[in-house]
N, C-alpha and C positions, 0 to 999 in steps of 0.2 A: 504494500500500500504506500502510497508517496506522499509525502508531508504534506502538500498542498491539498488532498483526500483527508488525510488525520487534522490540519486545521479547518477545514469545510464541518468535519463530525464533531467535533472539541465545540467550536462555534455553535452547533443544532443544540448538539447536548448542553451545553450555558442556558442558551435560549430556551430552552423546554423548563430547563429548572424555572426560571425564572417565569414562564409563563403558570408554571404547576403553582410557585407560589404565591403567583396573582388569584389563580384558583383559589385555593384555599384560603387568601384576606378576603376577597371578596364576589368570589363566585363568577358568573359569566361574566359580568363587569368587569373585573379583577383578572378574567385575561384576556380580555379583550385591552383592557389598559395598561397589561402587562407586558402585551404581546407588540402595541405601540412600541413601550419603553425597549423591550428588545431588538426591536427594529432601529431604534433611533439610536442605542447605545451602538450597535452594530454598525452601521451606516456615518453617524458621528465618531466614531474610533478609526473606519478606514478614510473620511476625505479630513480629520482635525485632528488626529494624535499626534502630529508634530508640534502644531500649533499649540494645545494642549499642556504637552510635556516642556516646550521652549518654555510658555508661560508660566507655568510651574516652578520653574528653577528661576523666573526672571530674566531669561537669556536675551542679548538683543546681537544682532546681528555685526559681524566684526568689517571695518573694511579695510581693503587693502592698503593703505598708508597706515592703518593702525597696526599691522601685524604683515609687512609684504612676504616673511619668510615662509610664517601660516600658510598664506596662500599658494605661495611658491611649489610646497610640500604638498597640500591638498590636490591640488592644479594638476601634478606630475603623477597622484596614485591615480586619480581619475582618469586622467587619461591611459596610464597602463593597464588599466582594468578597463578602457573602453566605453566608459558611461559620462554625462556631464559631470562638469564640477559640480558639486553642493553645495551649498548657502554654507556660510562660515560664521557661528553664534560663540558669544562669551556667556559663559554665567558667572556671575561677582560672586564664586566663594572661593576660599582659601584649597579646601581640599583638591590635590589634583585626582582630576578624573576626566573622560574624555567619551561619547558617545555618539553614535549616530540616527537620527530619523527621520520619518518620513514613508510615503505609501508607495513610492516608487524612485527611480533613477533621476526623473527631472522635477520630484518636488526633496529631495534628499536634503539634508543640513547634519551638519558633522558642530558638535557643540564641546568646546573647551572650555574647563574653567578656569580663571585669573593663578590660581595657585598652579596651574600644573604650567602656564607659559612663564611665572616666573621660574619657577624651580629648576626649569629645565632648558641647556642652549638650545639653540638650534638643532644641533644635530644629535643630541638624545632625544627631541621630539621628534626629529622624521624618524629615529627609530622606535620610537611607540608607534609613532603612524603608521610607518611603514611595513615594519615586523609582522607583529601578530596584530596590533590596534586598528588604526586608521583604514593597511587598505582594507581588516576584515570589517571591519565597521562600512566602509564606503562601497566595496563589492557585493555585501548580503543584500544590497537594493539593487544588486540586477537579479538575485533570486528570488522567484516569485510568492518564495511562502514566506516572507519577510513581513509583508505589512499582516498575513493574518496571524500572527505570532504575537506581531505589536499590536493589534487589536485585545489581544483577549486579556492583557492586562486591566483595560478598560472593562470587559466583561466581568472577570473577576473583583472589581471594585462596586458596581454596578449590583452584583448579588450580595458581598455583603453588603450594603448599603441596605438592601433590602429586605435581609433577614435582621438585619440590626434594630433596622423600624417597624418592623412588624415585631420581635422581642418588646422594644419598647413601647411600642401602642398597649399588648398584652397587658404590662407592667401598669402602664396607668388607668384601663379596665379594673387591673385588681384592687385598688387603690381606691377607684369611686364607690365600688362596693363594700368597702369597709365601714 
């Protein structure tokens, strides 16, 4: 079975849950409004999880007089793998870390944060990038099971969200009956 199969099923199976327990809050209503939010988590996770995730961390977009070496480095994996360059994002924390996303090869963005450009010259960064980081980070967006990978994270927040609220709704039913 081929991963783009197992995230297509991973995905049904989220979705059911989450429709079962629109079921059970509130009956056909309940998944029919379930079955909404599964749709719209699904669908909002593949065309905004980068958007999402940049905004998350606060990232904003780097440009090339701010960082031309960055670019330099990003520019040359891209092209050796064959795909556009990717939007080039900072997030203002200290910790170094470095990651990639986005739903495909021309909406990609590769995000560094402030700690890991200072920490490191120039040339231990294209070896992160380069090595095992950057290009695997910039190449798994020409693999097609990338964005439903990166989706289900969003799936997964999306359920518990909603066994959380449905605990807690329970929680304050028990409450007014006392």
């Amino acid at each position: 079975m081929t991963s783009q199969i197992k995230t297509v099923l991973l995905l049904a199976l989220l979705s059911a849950i989450i429709i079962m327990l629109g079921g059970l809050m509130g009956g056909r209503t309940g998944v029919i409004f379930a079955f909404g939010l599964a749709l719209l988590m699904n669908v909002g996770s593949y065309w905004y999880s980068d958007k999402i995730v940049l905004s998350m961390y606060r990232a904003r977009e780097l440009a090339p007089e701010e960082a031309p070496y960055l670019h330099k480095i990003v520019e040359e994996l891209a092209h050796n793998a064959g795909i556009p360059k990717p939007r080039i994002c900072v997030i203002p924390e200290e910790a170094p870390n470095a990651f990639a996303t986005g739903r495909n090869p021309e909406n990609a963005v590769v995000a560094v944060t402030e700690g890991i450009m200072r920490l490191l010259s120039p040339e231990e960064l294209r070896g992160v990038s380069g090595a095992r980081g950057g290009a695997h980070r910039q190449s798994r967006h020409s693999h097609p099971d990338h964005c439903g990978r990166h989706g289900l994270s969003h799936c997964d927040a999306g359920q518990y969200f909603s066994v959380h609220g449905h605990f807690w709704r329970g929680q304050q039913g028990r409450r007014r009956r006392r």
